[in-house]
C-alpha positions as CSV (number, residue, x, y, z in Angstrom):
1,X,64.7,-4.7,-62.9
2,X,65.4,-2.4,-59.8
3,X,68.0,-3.1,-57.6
4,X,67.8,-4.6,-54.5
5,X,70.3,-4.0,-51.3
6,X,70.8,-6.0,-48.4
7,X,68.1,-5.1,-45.4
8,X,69.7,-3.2,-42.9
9,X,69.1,-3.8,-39.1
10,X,66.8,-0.6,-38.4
11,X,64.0,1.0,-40.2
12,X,65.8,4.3,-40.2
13,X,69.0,2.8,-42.2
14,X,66.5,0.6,-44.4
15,X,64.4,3.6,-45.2
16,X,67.8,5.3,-46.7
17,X,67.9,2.0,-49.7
18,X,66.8,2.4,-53.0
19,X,66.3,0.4,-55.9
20,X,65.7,0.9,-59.6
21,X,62.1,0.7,-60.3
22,X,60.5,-1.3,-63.2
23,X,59.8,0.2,-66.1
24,X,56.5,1.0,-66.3
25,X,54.0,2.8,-64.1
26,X,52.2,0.0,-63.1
27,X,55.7,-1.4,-61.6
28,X,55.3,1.8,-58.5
29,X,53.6,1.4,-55.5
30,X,50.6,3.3,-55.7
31,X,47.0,4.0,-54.3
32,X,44.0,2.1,-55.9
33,X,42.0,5.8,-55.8
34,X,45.1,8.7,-56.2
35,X,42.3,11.2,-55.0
36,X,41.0,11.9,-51.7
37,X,38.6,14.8,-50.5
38,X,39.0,17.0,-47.5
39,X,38.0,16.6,-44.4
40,X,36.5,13.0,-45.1
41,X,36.8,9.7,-43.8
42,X,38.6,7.2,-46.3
43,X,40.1,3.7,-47.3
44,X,43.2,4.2,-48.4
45,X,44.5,1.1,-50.4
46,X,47.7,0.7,-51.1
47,X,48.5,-1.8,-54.4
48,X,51.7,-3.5,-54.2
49,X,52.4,-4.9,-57.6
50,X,55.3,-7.1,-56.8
51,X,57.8,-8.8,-54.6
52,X,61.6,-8.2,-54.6
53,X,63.5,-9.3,-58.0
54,X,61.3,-12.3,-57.7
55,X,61.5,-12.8,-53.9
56,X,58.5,-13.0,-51.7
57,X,57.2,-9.7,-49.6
58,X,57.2,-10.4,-45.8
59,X,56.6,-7.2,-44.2
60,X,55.2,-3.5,-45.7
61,X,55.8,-0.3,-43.6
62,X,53.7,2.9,-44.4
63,X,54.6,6.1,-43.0
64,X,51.5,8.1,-42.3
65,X,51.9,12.0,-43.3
66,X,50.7,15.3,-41.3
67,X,47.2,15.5,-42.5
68,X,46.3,11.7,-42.5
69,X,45.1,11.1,-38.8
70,X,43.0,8.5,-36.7
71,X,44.4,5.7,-39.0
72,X,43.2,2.3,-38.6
73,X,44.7,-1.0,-40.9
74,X,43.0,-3.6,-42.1
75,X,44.2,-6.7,-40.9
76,X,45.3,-9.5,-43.3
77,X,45.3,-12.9,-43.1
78,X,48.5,-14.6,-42.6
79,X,50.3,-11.5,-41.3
80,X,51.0,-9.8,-37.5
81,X,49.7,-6.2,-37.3
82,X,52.0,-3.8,-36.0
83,X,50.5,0.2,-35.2
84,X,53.2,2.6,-33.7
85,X,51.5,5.7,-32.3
86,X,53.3,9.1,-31.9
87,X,52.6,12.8,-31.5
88,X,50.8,14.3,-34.3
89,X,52.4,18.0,-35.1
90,X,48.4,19.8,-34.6
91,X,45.7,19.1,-32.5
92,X,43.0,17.6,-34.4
93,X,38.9,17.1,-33.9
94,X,37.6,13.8,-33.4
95,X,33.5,14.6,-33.0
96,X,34.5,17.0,-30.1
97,X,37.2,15.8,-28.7
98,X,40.9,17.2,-29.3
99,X,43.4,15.0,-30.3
100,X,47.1,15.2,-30.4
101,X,48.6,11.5,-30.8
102,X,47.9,8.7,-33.1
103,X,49.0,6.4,-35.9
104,X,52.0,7.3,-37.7
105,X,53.0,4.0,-38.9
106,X,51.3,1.0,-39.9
107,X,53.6,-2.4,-40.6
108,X,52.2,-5.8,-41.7
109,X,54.7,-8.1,-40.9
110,X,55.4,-12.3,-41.2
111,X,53.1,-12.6,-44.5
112,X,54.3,-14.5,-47.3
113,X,53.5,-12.7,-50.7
114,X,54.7,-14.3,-53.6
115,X,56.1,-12.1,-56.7
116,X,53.5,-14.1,-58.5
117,X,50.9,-12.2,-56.7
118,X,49.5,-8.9,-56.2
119,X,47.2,-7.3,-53.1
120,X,46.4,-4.3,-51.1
121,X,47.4,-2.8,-48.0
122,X,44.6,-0.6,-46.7
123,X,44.2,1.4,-44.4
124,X,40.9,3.2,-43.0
125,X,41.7,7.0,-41.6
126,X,40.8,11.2,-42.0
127,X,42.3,13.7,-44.2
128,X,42.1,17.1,-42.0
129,X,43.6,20.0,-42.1
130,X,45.0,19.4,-46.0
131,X,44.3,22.7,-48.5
132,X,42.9,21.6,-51.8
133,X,45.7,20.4,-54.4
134,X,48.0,19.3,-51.9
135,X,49.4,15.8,-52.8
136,X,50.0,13.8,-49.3
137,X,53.4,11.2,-49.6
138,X,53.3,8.2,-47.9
139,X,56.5,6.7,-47.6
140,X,57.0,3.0,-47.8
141,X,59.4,0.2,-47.2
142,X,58.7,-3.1,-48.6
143,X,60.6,-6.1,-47.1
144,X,61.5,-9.3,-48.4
145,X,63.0,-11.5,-46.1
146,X,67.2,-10.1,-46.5
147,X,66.4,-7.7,-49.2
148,X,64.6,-4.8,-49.1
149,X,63.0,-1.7,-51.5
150,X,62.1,1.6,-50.0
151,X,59.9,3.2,-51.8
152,X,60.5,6.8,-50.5
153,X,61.3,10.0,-53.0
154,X,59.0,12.6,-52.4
155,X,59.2,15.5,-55.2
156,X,60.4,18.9,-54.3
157,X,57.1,21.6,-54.5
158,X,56.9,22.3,-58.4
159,X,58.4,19.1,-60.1
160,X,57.2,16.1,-61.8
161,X,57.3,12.7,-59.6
162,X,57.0,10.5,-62.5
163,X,60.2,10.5,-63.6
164,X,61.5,9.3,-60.3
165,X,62.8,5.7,-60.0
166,X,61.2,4.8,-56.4
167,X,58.1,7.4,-55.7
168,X,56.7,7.0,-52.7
169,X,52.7,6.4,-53.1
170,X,50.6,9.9,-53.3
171,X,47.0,11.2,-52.1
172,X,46.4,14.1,-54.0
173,X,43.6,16.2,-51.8
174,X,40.5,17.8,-53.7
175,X,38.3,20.5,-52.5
176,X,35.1,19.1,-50.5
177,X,31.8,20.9,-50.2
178,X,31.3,23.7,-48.0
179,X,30.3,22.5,-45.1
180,X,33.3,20.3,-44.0
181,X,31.5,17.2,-43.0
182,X,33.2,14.1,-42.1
183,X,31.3,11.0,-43.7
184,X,32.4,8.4,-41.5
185,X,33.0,5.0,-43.1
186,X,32.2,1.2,-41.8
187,X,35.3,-0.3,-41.3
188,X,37.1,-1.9,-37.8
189,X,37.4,-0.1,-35.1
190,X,41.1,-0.8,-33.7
191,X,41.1,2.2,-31.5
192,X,40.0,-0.2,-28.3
193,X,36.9,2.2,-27.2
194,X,34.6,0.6,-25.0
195,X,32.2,-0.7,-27.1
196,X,27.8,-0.6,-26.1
197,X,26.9,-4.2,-25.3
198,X,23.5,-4.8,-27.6
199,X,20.8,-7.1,-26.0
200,X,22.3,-10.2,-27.5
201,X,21.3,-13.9,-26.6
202,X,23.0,-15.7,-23.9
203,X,23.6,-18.8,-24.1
204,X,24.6,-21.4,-21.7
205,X,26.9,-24.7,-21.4
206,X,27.7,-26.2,-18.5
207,X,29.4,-23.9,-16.2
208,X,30.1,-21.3,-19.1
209,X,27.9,-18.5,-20.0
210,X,28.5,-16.3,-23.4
211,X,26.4,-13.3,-23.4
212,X,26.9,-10.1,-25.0
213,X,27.7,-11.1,-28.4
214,X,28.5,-9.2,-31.3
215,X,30.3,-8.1,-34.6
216,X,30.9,-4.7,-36.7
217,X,29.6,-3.6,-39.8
218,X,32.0,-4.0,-42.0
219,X,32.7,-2.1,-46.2
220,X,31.2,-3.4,-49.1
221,X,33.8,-5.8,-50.6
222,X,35.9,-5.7,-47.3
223,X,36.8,-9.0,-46.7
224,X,37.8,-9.2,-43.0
225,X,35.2,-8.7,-40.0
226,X,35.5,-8.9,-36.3
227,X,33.6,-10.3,-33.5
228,X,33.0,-9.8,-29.9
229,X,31.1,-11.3,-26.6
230,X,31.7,-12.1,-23.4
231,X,32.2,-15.1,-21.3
232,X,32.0,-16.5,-17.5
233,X,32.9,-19.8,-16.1
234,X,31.2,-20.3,-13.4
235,X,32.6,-23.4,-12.4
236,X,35.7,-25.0,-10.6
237,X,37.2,-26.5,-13.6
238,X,39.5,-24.5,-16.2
239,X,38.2,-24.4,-19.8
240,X,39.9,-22.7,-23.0
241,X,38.3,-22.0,-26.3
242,X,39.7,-23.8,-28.9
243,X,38.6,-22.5,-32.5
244,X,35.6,-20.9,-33.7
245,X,33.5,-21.5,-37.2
246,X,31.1,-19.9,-39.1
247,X,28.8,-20.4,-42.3
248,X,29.6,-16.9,-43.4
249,X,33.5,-17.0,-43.8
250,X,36.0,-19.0,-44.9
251,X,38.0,-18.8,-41.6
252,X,37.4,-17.8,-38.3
253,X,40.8,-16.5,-36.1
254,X,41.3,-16.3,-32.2
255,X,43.3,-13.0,-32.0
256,X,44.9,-10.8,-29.4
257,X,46.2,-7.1,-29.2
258,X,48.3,-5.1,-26.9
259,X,49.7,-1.7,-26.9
260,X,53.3,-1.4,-25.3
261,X,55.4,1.8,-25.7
262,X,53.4,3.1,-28.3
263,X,53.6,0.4,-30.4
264,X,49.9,-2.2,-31.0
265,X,50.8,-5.8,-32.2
266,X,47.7,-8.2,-33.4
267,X,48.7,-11.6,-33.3
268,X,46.7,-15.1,-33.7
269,X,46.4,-17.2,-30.8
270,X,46.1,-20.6,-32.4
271,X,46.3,-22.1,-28.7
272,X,43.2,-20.3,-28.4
273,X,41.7,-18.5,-24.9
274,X,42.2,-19.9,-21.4
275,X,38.8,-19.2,-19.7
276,X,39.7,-19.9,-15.4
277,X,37.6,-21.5,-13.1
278,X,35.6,-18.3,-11.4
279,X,37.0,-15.6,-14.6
280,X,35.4,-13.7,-16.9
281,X,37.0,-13.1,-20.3
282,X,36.0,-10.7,-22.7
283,X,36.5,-10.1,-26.3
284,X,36.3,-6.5,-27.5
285,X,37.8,-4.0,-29.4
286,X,41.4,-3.0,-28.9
287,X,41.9,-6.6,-27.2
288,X,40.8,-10.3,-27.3
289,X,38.7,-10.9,-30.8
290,X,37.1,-13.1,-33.4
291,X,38.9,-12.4,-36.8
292,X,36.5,-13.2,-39.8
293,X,38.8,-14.1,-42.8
294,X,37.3,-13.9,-46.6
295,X,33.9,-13.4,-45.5
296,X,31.3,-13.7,-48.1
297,X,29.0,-11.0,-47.8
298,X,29.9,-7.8,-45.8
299,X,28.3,-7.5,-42.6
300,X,25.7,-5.2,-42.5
301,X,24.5,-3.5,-39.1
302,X,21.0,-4.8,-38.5
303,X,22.2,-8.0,-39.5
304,X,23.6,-11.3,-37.4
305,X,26.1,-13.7,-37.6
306,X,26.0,-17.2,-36.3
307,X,29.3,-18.9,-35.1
308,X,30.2,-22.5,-33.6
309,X,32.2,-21.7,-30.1
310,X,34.3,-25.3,-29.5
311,X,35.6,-25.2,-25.6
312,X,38.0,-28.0,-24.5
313,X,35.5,-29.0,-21.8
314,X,32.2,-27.3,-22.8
315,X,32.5,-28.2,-26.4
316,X,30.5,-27.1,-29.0
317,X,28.5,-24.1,-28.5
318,X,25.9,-22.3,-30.8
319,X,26.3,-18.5,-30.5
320,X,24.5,-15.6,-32.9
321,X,26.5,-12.0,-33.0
322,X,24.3,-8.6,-33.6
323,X,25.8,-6.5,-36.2
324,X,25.9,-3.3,-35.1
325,X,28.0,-0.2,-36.7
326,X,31.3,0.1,-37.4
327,X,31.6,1.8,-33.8
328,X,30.1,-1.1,-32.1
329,X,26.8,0.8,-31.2
C-alpha cells in the first residue's frame, strides 16, 4: 500500500509528496494508449486505477508538457472544470495562426470517486514539435479530500521508469508520415471561438424566441456532448430557464464558464439562466452551455438533437439542435 501524507495548502508543496505505489503496474497512473504520433491531434486518457489507501479521489491535476499544446478536457459529470493557461516555451501553428499561450494545466475538482471505482481523465490536444522516441511526462497529483498522492518522478535520459515507486504517466512519441498533417479529432471545443450560427429552427413561446440552435460532433464512445442557441425575451416580464431534457442522454446540465487570470472554471448552474425582460442570452462555446451527460449515441455532424427547454414563465419548449463539427461549423 503506498503511503499517503497530509495535503499541503499549495499545489507547489503538494506536488513535492510522494507515496509508495502498489505493487503491480496496473496500481500507476497511466495512459489508456502509451503511444502518440507526431504532429497529430489526440485523446489523451488518463486511467486512474484507484483512490487514496481506500479514500475517495476529489480532484486530479495534470501538468501538460512542452510539446502537448491546444489542450482541451473533457468535462465529467459531477466535477468543476478548472483550465489554467500560461506561456508555452515555442511559438506553435494552429492552421496559420502563431500561438504562444495555452493549457498547461488541467484540474477536475469536487468529484467524488470511490476506491471502488476506476475512470478516465481525458484530455483532447496536439503533439508538435516532439522528435520521434521522445517519451512526454505528464505530472499528476491526485487529491483525496486531506490526503494526497503525486504522482510525479520523471526518469533521468537513459534509465528505466519502471522501477520507480510514483511515475508520472508517459506519451511515448512515434514517427508520423512525411507529410506532417494534423488529423483533427471531434471532440469539444472549450477554446470559446465564435462559433457559425447554422440555419436552425426558431421557435417561439410567448415573449421568448430561441433561434440559432445547435450542438458539436462529438467521438465515438465519448460520452459528454454540448449544446448551444440563442434566446430573446421580448417581453416585460423576467423569465429563467429552469432545466433542460433530452431523449438522447441520460442528463442534461445548465453550465457556465469564465476565464479570470488565466485560470477557466466550468461550473453547473442548477438555478439555471435568468433571461431579462428586453435581453438576449446566448449559449456558446467558451460560455453559457447545454452539458449532455452519458449520451447514448455520439453525435454525429449532419445529425440533430431534440431537447425539452422548461422556462419558469414560458414553460415547456420544444427545440431541435444541428449537429455540426467539432468546430461548431
Amino acid at each position: 500500500m503506498k503511503t499517503i501524507k497530509t495535503f499541503a495548502k499549495t499545489f507547489a508543496l503538494a506536488a513535492l509528496l510522494s507515496a509508495t505505489a502498489f505493487a503491480g503496474a496496473e496500481a500507476h497512473m497511466t495512459f489508456l494508449n502509451k503511444e502518440a504520433t507526431q504532429e497529430t491531434t489526440i485523446l489523451a486518457m488518463l486511467q486512474l486505477p484507484h483512490g487514496c489507501d481506500g479514500k475517495a479521489t476529489t480532484e486530479v491535476r495534470v501538468k501538460l508538457p512542452e510539446g502537448f499544446v491546444f489542450a482541451k478536457p473533457q468535462p465529467k459529470a459531477g466535477w468543476e472544470l478548472e483550465v489554467i493557461k500560461g506561456d508555452y516555451q515555442k511559438t506553435y501553428d494552429n492552421h496559420g495562426d502563431k500561438v504562444k499561450t495555452g493549457a498547461v494545466e488541467i484540474r477536475w475538482k469536487n468529484g467524488n470517486l470511490s476506491d471502488d471505482f476506476y475512470d478516465t481523465f481525458v484530455i483532447q490536444g496536439k503533439v508538435s514539435g516532439v522528435e520521434a522516441g521522445t517519451s512526454l511526462a505528464f505530472p499528476v497529483i491526485q487529491m483525496c479530500g486531506d490526503a494526497v498522492a503525486a504522482w510525479d518522478q520523471v526518469a533521468k535520459d537513459g534509465s528505466d521508469p519502471h522501477g520507480m515507486k510514483n511515475p508520472a504517466p508517459l506519451l511515448k512519441i512515434v514517427a508520423g508520415d512525411s507529410h506532417g498533417h494534423d488529423h483533427d479529432m471531434a471532440g469539444m471545443d472549450m477554446s470559446g471561438m465564435a462559433a457559425a450560427v447554422p440555419a436552425g429552427e426558431t421557435v417561439k413561446a410567448g415573449d421568448l424566441e430561441i433561434s440559432g440552435g445547435f450542438a458539436k460532433a462529438m467521438l465515438p464512445g465519448q460520452p459528454v456532448g454540448g449544446g448551444f442557441f440563442t434566446v430573446k425575451n421580448s417581453g416585460q416580464t423576467n423569465d429563467r430557464l429552469v432545466s433542460v431534457t433530452s431523449p438522447v442522454s441520460g442528463e442534461v446540465q445548465i453550465h457556465a464558464m469564465e476565464t479570470k487570470d488565466n485560470v477557466m472554471r466550468m461550473r453547473q448552474l442548477k438555478d439555471g439562466i435568468a433571461i431579462a425582460a428586453g435581453e438576449t442570452v446566448k449559449l456558446e462555446p467558451g460560455n453559457l452551455h447545454l452539458m449532455f451527460q452519458k449520451v447514448k449515441t455520439p453525435f454525429k455532424q449532419g445529425d440533430t438533437v431534440p431537447v425539452t427547454l422548461t422556462f419558469e414563465k414560458a414553460g415547456k419548449v420544444d427545440l431541435v439542435l444541428q449537429v455540426l463539427s467539432a468546430q461548431g461549423k
